[in-house]
C-alpha angles and dihedrals in degrees: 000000000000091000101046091050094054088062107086094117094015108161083016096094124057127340102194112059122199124273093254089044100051087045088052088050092045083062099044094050092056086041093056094044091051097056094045092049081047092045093239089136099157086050077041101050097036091055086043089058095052078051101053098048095041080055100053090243100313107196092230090054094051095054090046088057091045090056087059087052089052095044085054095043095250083146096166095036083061103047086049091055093050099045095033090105096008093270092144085059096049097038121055085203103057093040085054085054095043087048091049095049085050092054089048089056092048092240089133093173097053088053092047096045084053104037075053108049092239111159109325090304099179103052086048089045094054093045088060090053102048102032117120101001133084101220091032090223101117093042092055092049082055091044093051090049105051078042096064093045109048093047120192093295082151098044115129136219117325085241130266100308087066102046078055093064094051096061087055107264112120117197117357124183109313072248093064085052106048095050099048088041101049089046087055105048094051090214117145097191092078096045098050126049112291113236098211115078105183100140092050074213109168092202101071097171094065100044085053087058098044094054096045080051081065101044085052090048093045096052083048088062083045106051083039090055089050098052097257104119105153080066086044101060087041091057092050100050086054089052084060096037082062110032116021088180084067104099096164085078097049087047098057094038088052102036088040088055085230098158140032118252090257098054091048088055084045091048091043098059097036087066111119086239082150096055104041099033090087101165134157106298102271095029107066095088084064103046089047097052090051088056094049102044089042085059100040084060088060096054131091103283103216108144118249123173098262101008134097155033097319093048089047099047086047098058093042112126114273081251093068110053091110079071094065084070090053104119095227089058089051096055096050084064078047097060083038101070092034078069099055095047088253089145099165095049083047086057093045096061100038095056091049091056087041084063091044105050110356090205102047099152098207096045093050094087099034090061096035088058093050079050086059099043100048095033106236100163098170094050096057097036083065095041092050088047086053091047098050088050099051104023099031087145093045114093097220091062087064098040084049087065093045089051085055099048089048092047084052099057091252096121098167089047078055100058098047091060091040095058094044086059087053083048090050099048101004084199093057100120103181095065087052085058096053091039088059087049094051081057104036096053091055090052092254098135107161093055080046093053099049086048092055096042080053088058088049104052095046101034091041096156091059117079090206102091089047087045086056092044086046088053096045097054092055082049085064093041084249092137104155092056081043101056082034087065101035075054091053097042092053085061085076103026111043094173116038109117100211089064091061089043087059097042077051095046091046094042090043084058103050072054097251098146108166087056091046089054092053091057103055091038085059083046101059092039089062090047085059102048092045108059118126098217098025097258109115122213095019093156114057095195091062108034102023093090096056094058091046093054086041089061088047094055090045088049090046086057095044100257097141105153091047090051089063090046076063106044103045077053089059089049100052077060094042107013087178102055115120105195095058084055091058098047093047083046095055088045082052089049094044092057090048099254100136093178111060094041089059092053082054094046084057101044080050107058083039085067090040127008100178092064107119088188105061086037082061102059104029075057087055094046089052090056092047100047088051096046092038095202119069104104119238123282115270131237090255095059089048099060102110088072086078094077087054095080120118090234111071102243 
């Protein structure tokens, strides 16, 4: 603390050092931002406090000295430093630090009083920390603590911009921006000339937007990490309204599930690309291209008619192309046909960015997910062994374990991991997903349904959670909550067509079959549309079973022709199931062609011969075809068959 006790009139002795000095502090300067860019932070910190005191306690020096602190976790030698003259209140720099040091330490409300202008926040904070005890380390342990839970339960506004939004505009000029946002947050230090200089950045407009980007960023992790994320989401989209060079925003609005499909592709174009992609004349349209189609990768990629990676990549300038490569942008191709239940053009990809970086963190779901769907227990055994060693601290290593004991059938082994990734990252939704599965596959719906409602509530832009509490709740017979969720999830997802196949299933069960028909009709018809290569139902294990409850709606309203238009459609995709060949059978004997039922019957039994179901009316058939009188079964004595779908009605 050598340096911070030597300032009680820092700024206050010459301004002008000699020539040798300011020639020995040139030096030291460069000397200070090239270990930190080289991550030699002691060398950094040792070389910033000789500055600081040659200087007479310069402000940029000082905050140079309090960037080492932070680098080396001196979290409250740095906020003394910082607050010891005020210097936090006068310098947006150095209040963005301070604010920083203050999250690190979990006390949420005094980073959020500073980062607001509330009181002289800064000058009261760093009384509590530093209140009754000489080194001030147990106070600010206390002070963390009482931080963290109390929350920010009296934090204000989160400033004009997003007042803005809430009147519905949603991105006006950066200078807009600047100006709401600055009458809002009260701050002087943004509105006079900032006394600290570390960037040597001529353009100092833009690097006062870029930091207030970051304060905005900053209070959106605050008011996260609180529990607010509705602010949160707000703070974040001003972070990109004023800075669009600003991805951390995008990433936890994204990652965090913050938004529905329809309201990223909203926030994405509403970006001002035209006003702060200020290239060279003649290059702006490129550079803004690269900005927007890196974004698009990182959106939900759900495929819409017009929207989406694969419209955006297509219509990038001829001098881009080396960016289709990009393995963002691969990915994102990746996600895409995850979506669309492409599972083996999923896998490909995946494996091809695995070799390329092991550790692609966009890619590590996606492939653990593929693992999952095509079993492969060994596979992700070894990738989750990878991932602990290298990424201990990382939830999806953890997540990675809990996917491989699932997949294995241990389903309690499952749930511990999978708890241990919620205890790593809390918001981590996809481990609350897994966790509810863990619970779902062994009967135990109520722990499965608090675990989806978990997911809900933290991942609210995605449909998913309300699509497994929806299924849940068929699982208990509750059909009316159920049909009540897949409602609510389509509200987010128009165009998934697992949600339509459940309204169907649970329509098809309260015997509304017309509408159920409606529904897995819109469901193929999705499927359809969807395709990625224009080929529709590519992958048996995933759209075989519509078809097949298709073809028993069509058979319950006497459709019979069109049911075995169905179900000969289910077995070009899984030519040995049995179950499709009694039910076509049955189809065959409702129409009177004994015949052919009876060929069925018998493909059938070769498939499985244990089935009574299927004995019983190839029995039937046999009888009828030697007395040749008795008329075909009706609708009403085939019913059990029903039970014979693939998907569970």
């Amino acid at each position: 603390m050598m340096a911070a006790e030597g300032l009680g009139t820092a700024g206050m002795g010459s301004a002008h050092p000699s020539a040798e000095i300011a020639a020995v502090l040139k030096k030291l300067r460069r000397r200070v931002k090239s270990s930190i860019a080289r991550h030699t932070y002691e060398t950094a910190a040792f070389w910033a406090d000789k500055a600081v005191t040659l200087s007479n306690g310069d402000p940029t020096d000082r905050f140079g000295l309090a960037q080492t602190y932070f680098h080396t976790r001196q979290y409250q030698r740095a906020i003394h430093l910082l607050t010891a003259d005020g210097l936090a209140s006068r310098s947006a720099a150095c209040r963005y630090l301070t604010a920083n040091c203050f999250f690190e330490l979990k006390n949420y409300e005094g980073a959020l009083d500073l980062l607001e202008g509330r009181d002289d926040s800064a000058g009261s904070a760093v009384a509590d920390w530093f209140s009754d005890d000489g080194d001030g380390s147990t106070a600010a342990d206390a002070a963390g603590s009482a931080g963290a839970g109390a929350g920010v339960g009296a934090a204000s506004s989160t400033g004009g911009v997003a007042r803005n939004l809430g009147r519905g505009k949603l991105f006006g000029s950066a200078e807009d921006v600047s100006r709401s946002d600055g009458a809002a947050s009260g701050g002087v230090a943004s509105r006079a000339v900032d006394p600290v200089n570390w960037l040597d950045d001529d353009d100092s407009a833009q690097s006062e937007a870029e930091l207030r980007a970051c304060e905005e960023l900053l209070k959106g992790k605050l008011y996260e990490a609180s529990g607010k994320r509705v602010k949160a989401a707000a703070c974040y989209k001003n972070a990109l309204a004023l800075d669009v060079y600003c991805f951390e925003a995008l990433s936890l609005l994204t990652t965090r599930h913050m938004l529905t499909v329809a309201e990223e592709h909203q926030l994405v174009r509403g970006l001002p690309f035209e006003q702060q992609c200020d290239a060279a004349p003649g290059t702006q349209r490129c550079e803004r291209a690269t900005v927007e189609c890196s974004y698009w990768s990182k959106l939900k990629q759900q495929r819409q008619p017009g929207a989406g990676i694969v419209s955006v990549v297509e219509s990038l300038p001829q001098e881009l192309s080396a960016l289709r490569s990009n393995l963002d942008i691969v990915v994102a191709r990746a996600e895409m046909h995850l979506h669309l239940c492409e599972f083996h053009e999923c896998f490909k990809i995946t494996s091809t960015v695995m070799e390329q970086d092991p550790f692609h963190q966009g890619t590590l779901p996606l492939h653990i997910v593929c693992l999952v769907e095509f079993g492969m227990t060994n596979k992700l055994f070894y990738l989750a062994h990878q991932l602990v060693n290298a990424y201990p601290e990382k939830p999806v290593s953890w997540y990675a374990i809990g996917c491989y004991y699932h997949s294995s059938g241990m389903n309690a082994a499952a749930r511990q991991y999978f708890s241990k990734a919620t205890s790593a990252d809390p918001n981590y939704g996809a481990a609350w997903v897994g966790y509810g599965h863990a619970f779902a596959v062994e009967g135990e719906h109520d722990q499965a349904l608090a675990a989806f409602c978990t997911a809900s509530r933290l991942i609210a832009g995605s449909h998913l959670p309300l699509l497994f509490i929806g299924a849940e709740y068929v699982h208990t017979n509750n059909l009316a909550l159920a049909e009540q969720y897949f409602h609510q999830a389509l509200t987010l997802c128009s165009h998934d067509p697992l949600l339509y196949h459940e309204l169907g299933a649970v329509c098809f069960r309260q015997k509304q079959f017309a509408a159920a028909l409606a529904h897995f009709a819109k469901a193929v018809e999705l499927i359809e549309s969807q395709s990625s290569d224009g080929r529709a139902f590519e992958f048996v294990v995933t759209w075989e079973p519509m078809l097949c409850n298709l073809g028993h709606t069509h058979r319950r309203l006497g459709q019979y022709e069109e049911a075995i238009a169905c179900y000969e459609r289910a077995l070009a995709l899984c030519p040995r199931n049995a179950k499709t060949h009694a039910t076509m059978g049955v189809a065959h004997h409702l129409l009177g062609d004994l015949a052919t039922a009876i060929t069925c019957y018998h493909k059938a039994l070769g498939f499985d011969p244990d089935d009574v179901f299927t004995v019983q009316m190839l029995t039937r058939a046999l009888e009828e075809t030697l007395e040749g009188g008795p008329p075909a079964p009706t609708s009403r004595d085939v019913n059990t068959s029903d039970s014979s779908s693939n998907m569970a009605f």
